[in-house]
N, C-alpha and C positions, 0 to 999 in steps of 0.2 A: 263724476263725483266732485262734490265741491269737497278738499282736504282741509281740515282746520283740528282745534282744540278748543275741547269744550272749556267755554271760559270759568275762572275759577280761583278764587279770592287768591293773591300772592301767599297770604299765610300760611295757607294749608297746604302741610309735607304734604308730598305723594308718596303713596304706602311702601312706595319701592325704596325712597331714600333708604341709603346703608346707615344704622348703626352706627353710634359712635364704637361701640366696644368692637364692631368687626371691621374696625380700617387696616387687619392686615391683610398683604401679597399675597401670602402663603395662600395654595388651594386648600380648601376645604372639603373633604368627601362630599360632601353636597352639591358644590360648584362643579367637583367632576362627572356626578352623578346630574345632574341639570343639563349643562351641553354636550353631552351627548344624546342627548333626546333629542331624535327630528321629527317626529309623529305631528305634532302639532302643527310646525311649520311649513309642512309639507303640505297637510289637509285646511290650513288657514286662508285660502285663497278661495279654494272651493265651499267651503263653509260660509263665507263671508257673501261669496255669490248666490248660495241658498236667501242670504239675509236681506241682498238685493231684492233679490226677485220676491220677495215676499212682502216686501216695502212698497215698490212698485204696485200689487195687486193691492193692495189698500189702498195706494194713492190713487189710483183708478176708480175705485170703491168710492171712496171720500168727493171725488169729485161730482161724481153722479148724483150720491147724497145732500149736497150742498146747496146744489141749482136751488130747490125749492127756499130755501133759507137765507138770499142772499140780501133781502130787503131786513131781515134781522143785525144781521153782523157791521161793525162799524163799518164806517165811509173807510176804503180803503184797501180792504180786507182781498186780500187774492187769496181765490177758491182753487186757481186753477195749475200754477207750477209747481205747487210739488215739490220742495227741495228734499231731496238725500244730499246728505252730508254725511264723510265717511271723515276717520279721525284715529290714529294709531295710540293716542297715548293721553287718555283721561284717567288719572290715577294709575297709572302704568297699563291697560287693559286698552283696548281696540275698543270702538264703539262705532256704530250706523245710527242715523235719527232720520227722521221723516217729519218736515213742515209744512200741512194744509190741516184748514186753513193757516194762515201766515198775514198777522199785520204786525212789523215793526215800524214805529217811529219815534220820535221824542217823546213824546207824551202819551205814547199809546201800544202796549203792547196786548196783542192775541192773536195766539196761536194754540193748534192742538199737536205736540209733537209725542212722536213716536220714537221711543227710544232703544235701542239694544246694544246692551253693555257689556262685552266678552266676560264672563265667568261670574256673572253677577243674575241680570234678568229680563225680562221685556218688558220696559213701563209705557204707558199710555197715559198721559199728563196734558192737564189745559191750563195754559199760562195768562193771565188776565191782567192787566193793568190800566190805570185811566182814569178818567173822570166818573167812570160807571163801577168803578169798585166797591164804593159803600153796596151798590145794590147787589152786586156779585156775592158778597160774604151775607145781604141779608136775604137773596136768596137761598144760600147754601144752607143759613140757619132752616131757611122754612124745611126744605127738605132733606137734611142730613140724615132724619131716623128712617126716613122711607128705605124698602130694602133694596132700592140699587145702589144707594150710596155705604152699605153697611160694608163693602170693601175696598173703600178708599178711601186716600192717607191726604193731611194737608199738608203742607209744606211749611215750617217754623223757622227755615234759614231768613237768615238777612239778606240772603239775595236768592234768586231763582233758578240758580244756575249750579246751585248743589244739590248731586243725585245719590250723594250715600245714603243709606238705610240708615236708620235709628232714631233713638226718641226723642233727641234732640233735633232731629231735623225733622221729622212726619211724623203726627199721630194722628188717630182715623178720626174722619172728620163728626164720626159720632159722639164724638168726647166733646160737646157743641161748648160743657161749662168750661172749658180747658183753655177753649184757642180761640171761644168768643172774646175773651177778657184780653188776648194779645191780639187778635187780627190789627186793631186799630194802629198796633207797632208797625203792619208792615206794608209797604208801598205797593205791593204786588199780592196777588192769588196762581199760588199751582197746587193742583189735585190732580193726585194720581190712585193710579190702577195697577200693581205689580203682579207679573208672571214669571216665578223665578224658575233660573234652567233649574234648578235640582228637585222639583218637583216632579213627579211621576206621570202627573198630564200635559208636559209642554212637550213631546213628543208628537202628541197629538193635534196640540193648539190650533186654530185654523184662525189667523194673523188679522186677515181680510175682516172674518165676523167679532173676532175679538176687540176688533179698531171702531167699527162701525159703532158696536155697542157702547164702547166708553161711549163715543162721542153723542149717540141717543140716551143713556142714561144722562149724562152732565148737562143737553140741553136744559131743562128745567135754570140753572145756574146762566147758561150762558149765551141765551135766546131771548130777547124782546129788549 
């Protein structure tokens, strides 16, 4: 694993900062009731290795998928490493991500990464950036009403590297009169796909075809 933190504007507390009103010593029922729980930390290894291996099996996936694609995608663009990246402490919370494809560089970012967020969800997000952005956002206009895009969210941060939930960060890219009128604000395109754990079918979720599919539904966006 490559260990890191997800990068993430200085300003923003992490949800875990203490309270000014709870700077005292004194235990708290809560605090004594908290550590003494070991359930979690005990099964946080093995959990996290299910997360692996389920990463892996889409990286594998991805790559297979790609071959045919590769005269689309910028100069540049590696199909075939596969980064996981593991990371203890994005907003207090543990997170895995998955990079293929994967081009970073000064003026060019795209990538399809795969994300999972302890106690949050599994996003599947295409990050775009570059000199092909105007057609990136007016492809998405062409196609946002089509119904594979009627379950994914655009991204309205100022940078791309914020993954909370809410309206201030993603709204669905169906709302086209919304975020047509601000795309032009923002240097970058990420779209996502969220699969939250508290749903009742991510038990079942099957990682591999769920990755596959973002990535064949958002071609239309980020092919030619």
């Amino acid at each position: 694993f490559l260990v890191y933190k997800l990068p993430c504007p200085p300003h923003y507390m992490s949800i875990i900062d203490t309270p000014k009103s709870e700077t005292s010593e004194d235990w708290r029922p809560k605090d004594l009731e908290m550590i003494s729980h070991l359930e979690v930390f005990q099964n946080k290894p093995a959990i996290l290795k299910k997360v692996e291996s389920r990463l892996t099996k889409l990286k594998e996936a991805m790559a297979l998928e790609l071959l045919p694609c590769v005269a689309q995608l910028p100069s540049g663009t590696n199909i075939e490493k596969g980064q996981i990246a593991r990371g203890e402490n994005h907003n207090g919370f543990p997170f895995l991500s998955l990079d293929i494809p994967q081009n970073f560089s000064k003026n060019e970012m795209y990538t399809y990464r795969t994300l999972f967020w302890w106690g949050h969800y599994l996003g599947f997000s295409l990050i775009l950036k570059g000199n092909k952005l105007k057609n990136y956002f007016q492809r998405l206009a062409e196609n946002c009403s089509e119904p594979p895009f009627h379950n994914v969210y655009l991204s309205q941060a100022p940078t791309p590297w914020e993954w909370r939930l809410g309206q201030q960060y993603f709204i669905p890219v169906s709302d086209k009169q919304t975020w047509a009128e601000k795309s032009n604000l923002l240097d970058y395109m990420k779209i996502m796909r969220f699969h939250s754990i508290d749903d009742a079918s991510f038990k079942e979720l099957d990682w591999t075809q769920a990755g596959v599919k973002f990535w064949k539904d958002m071609s239309p966006v980020c092919l030619g």
